[in-house]
Every structure is written in structure tokens, then in C-alpha cells.
N, C-alpha and C positions, 0 to 999 in steps of 0.2 A: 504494500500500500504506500511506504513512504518514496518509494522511486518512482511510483505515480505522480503523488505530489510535488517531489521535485526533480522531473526530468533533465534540468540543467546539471544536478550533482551526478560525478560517475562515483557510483556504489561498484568498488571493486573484490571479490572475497579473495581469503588469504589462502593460501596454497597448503596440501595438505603436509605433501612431503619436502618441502624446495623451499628451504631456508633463505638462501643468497635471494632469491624471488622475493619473497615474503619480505626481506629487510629495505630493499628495492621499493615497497609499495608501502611498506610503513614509511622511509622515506618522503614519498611526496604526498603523504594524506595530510591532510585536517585533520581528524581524530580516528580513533576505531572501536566500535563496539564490537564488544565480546565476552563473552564467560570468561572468569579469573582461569589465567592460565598462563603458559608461555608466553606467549605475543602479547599478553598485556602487559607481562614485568618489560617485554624489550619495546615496548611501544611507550611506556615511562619512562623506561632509561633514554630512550633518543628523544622525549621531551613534546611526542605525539599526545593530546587530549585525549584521553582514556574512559570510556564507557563500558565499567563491566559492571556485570552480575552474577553473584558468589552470595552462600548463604552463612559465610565464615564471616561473624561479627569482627573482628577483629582485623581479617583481610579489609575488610569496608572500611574499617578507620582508619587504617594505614594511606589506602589509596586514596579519602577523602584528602587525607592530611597534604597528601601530595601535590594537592590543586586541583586532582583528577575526579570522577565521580564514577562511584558504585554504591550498590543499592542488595538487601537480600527482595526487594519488588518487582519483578520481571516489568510491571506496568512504568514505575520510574522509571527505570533505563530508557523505557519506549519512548517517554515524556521530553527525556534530557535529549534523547538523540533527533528526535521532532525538535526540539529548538536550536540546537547546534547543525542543520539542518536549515533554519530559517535563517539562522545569524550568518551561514554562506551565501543566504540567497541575497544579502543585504547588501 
């Protein structure tokens, strides 16, 4: 539904096995939404705006703390990434 919305953004997915790729595309994002996991520690460390969901309270404050945002809400993430989303289209 949100690449409906905003056709102008290219929503690109992250590869499953092909790292050098993956680092490539964090690279030149905006931000990226994802389940806490790999690509979100390295998409913090390269200082990409971080949209994850993890049901690890403690993960969530960590990331919070980082400037990034995570949520154990599936419907937040969707909230945060719809306006991070609008604020491209600005």
C-alpha cells in the first residue's frame, strides 16, 4: 500500500545472501525498515535512519536512544515509516 502512495520513492528490498549488495543499498537509502537484526545494527553503524520492530524491550531502548526508532507495535513502525515517507516527499 505505501509504494502506492508514494510512487516517486524507490522501495528497494535487501538481498538475502549478498552482503557487498546489501551494504551498497544501505548506502544510498534514506532509512530502512526492518525486524531487529543484522542490517539494522549495520544500517546504524553507517548512520542510515533505522525503522525496526523487535519485541526485546531493551533492544527498543537502545535503538530509541540512538536517534533511530523501534517499537515492540508492528502498527508504529507502519506509522513512523508512512511519515518518513512523507518527509521524502517534501
Amino acid at each position: 500500500a505505501l509504494m502506492e502512495l508514494f510512487p516517486e520513492i524507490n522501495f528497494i528490498p535487501l538481498e538475502d545472501f549478498n552482503y557487498a549488495k546489501n551494504v551498497e543499498i544501505l548506502s544510498e537509502s534514506n532509512f530502512i525498515f526492518a525486524t531487529e537484526g543484522m542490517w539494522t545494527h549495520l544500517s546504524r553503524a553507517m548512520n542510515v535512519y533505522t525503522i525496526a520492530h523487535t519485541v526485546n524491550i531493551q533492544i527498543n531502548q537502545n535503538i530509541n536512544e540512538q536517534g533511530h526508532f523501534s517499537t515492540p507495535i508492528f502498527d508504529e513502525c507502519l506509522t513512523k515509516l508512512e511519515e518518513k515517507c512523507i518527509d521524502l516527499k517534501i
